[in-house]
N, C-alpha and C positions, 0 to 999 in steps of 0.2 A: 504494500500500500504506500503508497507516495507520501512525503514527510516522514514516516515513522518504517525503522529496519525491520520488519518481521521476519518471524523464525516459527518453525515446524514442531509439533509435539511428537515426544517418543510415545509409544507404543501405550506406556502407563499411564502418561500424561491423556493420549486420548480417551482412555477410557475414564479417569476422573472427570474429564469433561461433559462424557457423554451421561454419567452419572447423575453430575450436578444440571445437566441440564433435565434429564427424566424426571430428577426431584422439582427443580423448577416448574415443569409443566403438572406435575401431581399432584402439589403443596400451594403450588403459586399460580394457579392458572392464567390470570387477569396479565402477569408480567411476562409469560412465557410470550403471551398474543402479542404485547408488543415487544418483544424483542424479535419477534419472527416478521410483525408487519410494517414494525414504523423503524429502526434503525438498520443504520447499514450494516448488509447483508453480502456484501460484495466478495468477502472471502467466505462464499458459500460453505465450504466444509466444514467452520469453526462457529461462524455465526457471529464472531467477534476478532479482534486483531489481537494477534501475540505477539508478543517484541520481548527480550532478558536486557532492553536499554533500561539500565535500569533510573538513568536520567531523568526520564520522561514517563516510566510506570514503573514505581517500587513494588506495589503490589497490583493494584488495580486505578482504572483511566476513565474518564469518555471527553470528549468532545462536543456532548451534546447533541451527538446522530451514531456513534458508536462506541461501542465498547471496549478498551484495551487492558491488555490482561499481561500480566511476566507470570509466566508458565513456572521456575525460580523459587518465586514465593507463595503464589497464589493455591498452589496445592500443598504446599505444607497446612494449610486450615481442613478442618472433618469438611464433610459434606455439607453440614449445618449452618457452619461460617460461612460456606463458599458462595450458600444459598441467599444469605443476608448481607455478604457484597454484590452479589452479582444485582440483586433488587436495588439496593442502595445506589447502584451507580444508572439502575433505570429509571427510579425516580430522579433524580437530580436534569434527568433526560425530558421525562413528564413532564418536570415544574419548569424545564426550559432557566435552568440555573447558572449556564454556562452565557446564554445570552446574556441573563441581566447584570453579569456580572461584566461583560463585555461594554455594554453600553455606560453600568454605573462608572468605570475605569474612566469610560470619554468623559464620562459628565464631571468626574472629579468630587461628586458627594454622595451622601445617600439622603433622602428626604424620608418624613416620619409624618404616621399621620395627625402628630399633634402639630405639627407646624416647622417643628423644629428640621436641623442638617447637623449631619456629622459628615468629615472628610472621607471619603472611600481608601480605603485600603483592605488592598487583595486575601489577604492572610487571614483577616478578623470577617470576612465573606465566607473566606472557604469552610472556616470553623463553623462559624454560623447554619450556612446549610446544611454541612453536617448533622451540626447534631439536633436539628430538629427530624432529618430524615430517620436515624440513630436510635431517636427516642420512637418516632412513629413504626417502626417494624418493631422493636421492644414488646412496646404498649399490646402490639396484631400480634405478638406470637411469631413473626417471620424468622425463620434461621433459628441463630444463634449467633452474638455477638460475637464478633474475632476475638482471641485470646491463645498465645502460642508458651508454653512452658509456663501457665498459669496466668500469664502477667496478660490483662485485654489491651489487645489492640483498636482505633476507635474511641475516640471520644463520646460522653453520655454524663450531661449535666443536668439534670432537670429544673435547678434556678438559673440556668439561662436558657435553654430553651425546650418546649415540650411539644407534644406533637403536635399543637392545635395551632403553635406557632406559625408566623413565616420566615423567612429566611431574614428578610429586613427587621422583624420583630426583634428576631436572636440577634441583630448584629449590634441594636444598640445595647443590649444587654452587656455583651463581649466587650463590645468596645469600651463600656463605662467599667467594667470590672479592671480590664488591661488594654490601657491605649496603646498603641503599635506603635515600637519605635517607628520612626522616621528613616528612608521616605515612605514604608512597608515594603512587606513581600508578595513573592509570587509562587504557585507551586503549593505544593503539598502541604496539609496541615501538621504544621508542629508546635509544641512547648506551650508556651504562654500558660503553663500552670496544668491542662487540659488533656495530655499524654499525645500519643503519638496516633494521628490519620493513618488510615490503609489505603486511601485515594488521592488522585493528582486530578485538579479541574485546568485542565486544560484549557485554548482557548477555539471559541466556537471552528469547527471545520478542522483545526489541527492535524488529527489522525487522516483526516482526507486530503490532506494537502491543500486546503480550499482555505482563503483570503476571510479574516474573521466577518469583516462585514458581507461579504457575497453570502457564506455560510447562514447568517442571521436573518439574510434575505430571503434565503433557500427554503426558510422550514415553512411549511403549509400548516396555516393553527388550525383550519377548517379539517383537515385530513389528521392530524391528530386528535380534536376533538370527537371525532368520527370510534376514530379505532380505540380510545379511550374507553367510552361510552359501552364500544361492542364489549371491552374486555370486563368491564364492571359487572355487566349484564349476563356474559358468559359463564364471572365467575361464582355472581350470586345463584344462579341458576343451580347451579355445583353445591352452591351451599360451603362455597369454598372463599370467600371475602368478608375476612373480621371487618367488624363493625367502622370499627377505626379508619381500616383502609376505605368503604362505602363511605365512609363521611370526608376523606380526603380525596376521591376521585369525584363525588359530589363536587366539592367547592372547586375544583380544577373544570367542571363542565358549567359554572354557573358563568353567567348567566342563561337558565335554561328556557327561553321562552322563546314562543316563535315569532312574536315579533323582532328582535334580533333579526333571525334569517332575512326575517321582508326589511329592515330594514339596511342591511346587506346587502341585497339585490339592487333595492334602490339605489344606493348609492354605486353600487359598480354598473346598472347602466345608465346611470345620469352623469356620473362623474370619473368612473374606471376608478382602474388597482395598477395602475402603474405602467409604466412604456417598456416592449422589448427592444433587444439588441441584438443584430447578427453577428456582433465581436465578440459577444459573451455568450456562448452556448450553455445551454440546460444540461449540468454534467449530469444531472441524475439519469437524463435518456441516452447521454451516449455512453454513460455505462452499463446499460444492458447487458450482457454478455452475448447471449445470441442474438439480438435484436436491435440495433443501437439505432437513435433517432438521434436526429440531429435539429435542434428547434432552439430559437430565441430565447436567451436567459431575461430576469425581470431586468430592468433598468429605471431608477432614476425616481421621480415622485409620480403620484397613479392624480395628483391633484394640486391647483396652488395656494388655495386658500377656502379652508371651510372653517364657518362658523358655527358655534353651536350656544344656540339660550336657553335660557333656561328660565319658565316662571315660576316667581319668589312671593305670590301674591298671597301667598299661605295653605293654599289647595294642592301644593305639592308636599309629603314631606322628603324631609334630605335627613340621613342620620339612618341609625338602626331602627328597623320595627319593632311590631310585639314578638316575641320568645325571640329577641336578635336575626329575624328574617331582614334580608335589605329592603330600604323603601324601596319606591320608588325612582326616586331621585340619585340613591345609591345606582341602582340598575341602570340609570338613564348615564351617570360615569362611568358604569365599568361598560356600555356600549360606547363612547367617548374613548377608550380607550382600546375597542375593538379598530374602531375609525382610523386612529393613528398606525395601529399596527397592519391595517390590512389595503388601506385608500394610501398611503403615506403621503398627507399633505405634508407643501412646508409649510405652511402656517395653521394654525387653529388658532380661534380667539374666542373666548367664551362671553358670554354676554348675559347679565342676571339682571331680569329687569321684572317688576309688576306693573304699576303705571307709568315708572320714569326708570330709567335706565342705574341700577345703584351701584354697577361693577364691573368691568372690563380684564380681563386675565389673557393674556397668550401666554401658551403651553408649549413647552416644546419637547417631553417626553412622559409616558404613563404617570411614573413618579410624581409629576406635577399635581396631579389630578387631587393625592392627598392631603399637598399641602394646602389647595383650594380649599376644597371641602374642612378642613379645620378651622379656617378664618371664620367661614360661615358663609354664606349667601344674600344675608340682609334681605330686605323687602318686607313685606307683609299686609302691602295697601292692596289698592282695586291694581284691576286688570288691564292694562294695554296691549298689544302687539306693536302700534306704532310705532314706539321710539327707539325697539328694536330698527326697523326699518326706515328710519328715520337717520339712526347714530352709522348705520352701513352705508349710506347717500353719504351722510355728513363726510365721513370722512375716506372717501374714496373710494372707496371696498367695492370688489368685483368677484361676491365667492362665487366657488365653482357648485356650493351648496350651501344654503342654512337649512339645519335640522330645528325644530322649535319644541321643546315637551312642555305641555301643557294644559289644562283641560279646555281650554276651547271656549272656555267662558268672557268672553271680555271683546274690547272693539278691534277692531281690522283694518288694514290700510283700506283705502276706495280704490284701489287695483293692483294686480299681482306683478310683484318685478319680474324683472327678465332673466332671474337667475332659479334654479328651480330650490322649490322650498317642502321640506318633507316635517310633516307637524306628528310629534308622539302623541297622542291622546291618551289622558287618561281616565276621560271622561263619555261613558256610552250614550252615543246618540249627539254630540256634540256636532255641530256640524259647521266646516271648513269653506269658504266662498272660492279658495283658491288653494294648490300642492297638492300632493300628494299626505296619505294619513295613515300611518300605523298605530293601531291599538295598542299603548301599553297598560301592564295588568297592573291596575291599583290597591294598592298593598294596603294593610294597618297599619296606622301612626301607633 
């Protein structure tokens, strides 16, 4: 495999593999499916890459599309451990851990949803991820933690993080307990109090030779969420997915409504998902093995500017609902942040207005979305559309879309601008003089 030296198993070796993989699919059903459907598969026989560099995988790897294993170390663990790295390093795949860690790097911070930043550094991530994934197979019964001549290998703290956590959660935890020296690191989890990782988070695409950002381009969340979904279903059916783990592939599929998809559609045929390139071809079709297609890789932004408002007029809530379900308005950001990763405008600008306009925000990564949502949203009077429509004349703006959530209650420009306008409704039977209308499901305050 290109980037990374791989090497062959002896005889022994393959049959431990082939072990841990039976066990996999017997014990684990939901991760066997994806490790067969959604990561690369390209060195067919193994299902994953072996390399003894042991620079680059002390024990075990990914890249966030495959798996890399040192043949070396990785079998010296029973069956039981091998079963609880081999998972560990597909979730981290799932959670798509290698992206965020990828883009936290460019961004240089990490954002909280109280409002607050701490500086990013690589080290106190990788821990972080860790050991929320660590505790969540604990917690399910997965495996058996690594541990070689008694001593476990693996970290597992549960005052910093537990499985309910997220990876951002645990980080400020980590980082308030032990700030990283300066400038931090990179690579494998070590020291800081916390014992010693059996993983390297490499960076996206790495094992494949693929450019971090073309890599983070590459991954289809639609085709993930897809094969997620089957495997959840697969393994409940089996009677074989701890509780724990359904309530982590839950919140990995949320948001589950079908308004999402419609409003999805909408936007990629009113505004597209991005421009191809004949210079960049789609490695994943020309590595077919017997088949290889040769087609357009993605390129570039799918839009140049979308707006997105929001009504503040009080008929929306924003915050957790009853028994912590998301509102509404929670749902209406985490599709906000479907928008960015799948439309890739360069700009978004958010707009919180009830009769006057009381907020303006541009965003320039998911992250943001948090710190938004902690300031607050302000409003709480009557209803306008207007000055929405009004402040986008004003000052220049040419989107290529405004989405609007809002029940529909209030007054309306006297005609429909030229750009198209797609209104969430959360209110049945509301009725739109102009856009397009997706229904979304109105939650309890």
């Amino acid at each position: 495999m290109q980037g990374i030296e791989v090497c062959a198993l002896t005889p022994q070796q393959e049959k431990a593999w082939s072990d841990t993989r039976v066990a996999l699919l017997w014990h684990q059903p939901a991760f066997a499916h994806i490790l067969y459907t959604l990561l690369d598969t390209s060195n067919s026989k193994y299902v994953a890459v072996f390399t003894k560099d042991s620079s680059v995988c002390p024990i075990a790897a990914t890249d966030g599309n495959c798996i890399i294993i040192n043949p070396d170390t990785f079998f010296q663990f029973n069956l039981n451990m091998r079963v609880f790295i081999l998972v560990h390093e597909i979730f981290h795949c799932i959670w798509n851990h290698l992206a965020l860690m990828y883009n936290l790097s460019k961004r240089g911070k990490v954002s909280f949803p109280d409002g607050t930043t701490l500086p990013y550094d690589a080290e106190t991530m990788n821990i972080a991820a860790d050991l929320v994934i660590n505790d969540l197979l604990i917690e399910s019964h997965v495996g058996e933690m690594p541990a070689l001549n008694g001593k476990q290998v693996g970290m597992h703290d549960k005052s910093l993080a537990c499985s309910k956590d997220s990876a951002i959660d645990a980080y400020k935890k980590v980082y308030k307990r032990s700030p990283p020296p300066p400038p931090g690191g990179q690579g494998p989890c070590t020291n800081r109090g916390l014992g010693q990782g059996f993983d390297t988070h490499l960076k996206p695409g790495q094992g494949q030779g693929k450019e971090a950002n073309q890599a983070v381009q590459d991954r289809n969340e639609a085709e993930w969420q897809t094969q997620v979904a089957s495997a959840m279903n697969a393994a409940r059916l089996q009677g074989k997915l701890h509780a724990n783990l359904d309530r982590a592939f839950a919140e990995i599929l949320e948001p589950q409504v079908d308004w999402r998809e419609r409003i999805q559609a909408l936007f990629a045929r009113k505004v597209g998902s991005g421009t191809y390139d004949w210079r960049r071809p789609d490695r994943r079709l020309i590595a077919r093995k017997d088949d290889p297609i040769i087609c357009p890789g993605r390129s570039g932004y799918g839009a140049n500017c979308v707006i997105v408002a929001g009504d503040t007029s009080g008929s929306i809530h924003y915050g957790p609902g009853k028994a912590g379900n998301p509102s509404e308005g929670d749902m209406f950001l985490a599709e906000i942040a479907g928008i960015l990763d799948d439309v890739r405008p360069k700009r978004v600008i958010l707009v919180w207005c009830d009769a006057k306009v009381h907020r303006v925000d541009e965003i320039e990564d998911v992250a943001d979305l948090n710190v938004i949502r902690a300031k607050g949203v302000g409003g709480g009077g009557g209803t306008s559309f207007v000055p929405v429509f009004d402040y986008i004349k004003a000052n220049g703006l040419e989107p290529d879309a405004l989405v609007y959530l809002t029940d529909g209650q209030g007054t309306f420009p006297s005609q429909a601008p030229k750009y198209p306008v797609i209104w969430g409704n959360i209110f049945k039977g509301a009725k739109y003089p102009f856009g397009d209308v997706v229904d979304v499901p109105k939650q309890a305050a």
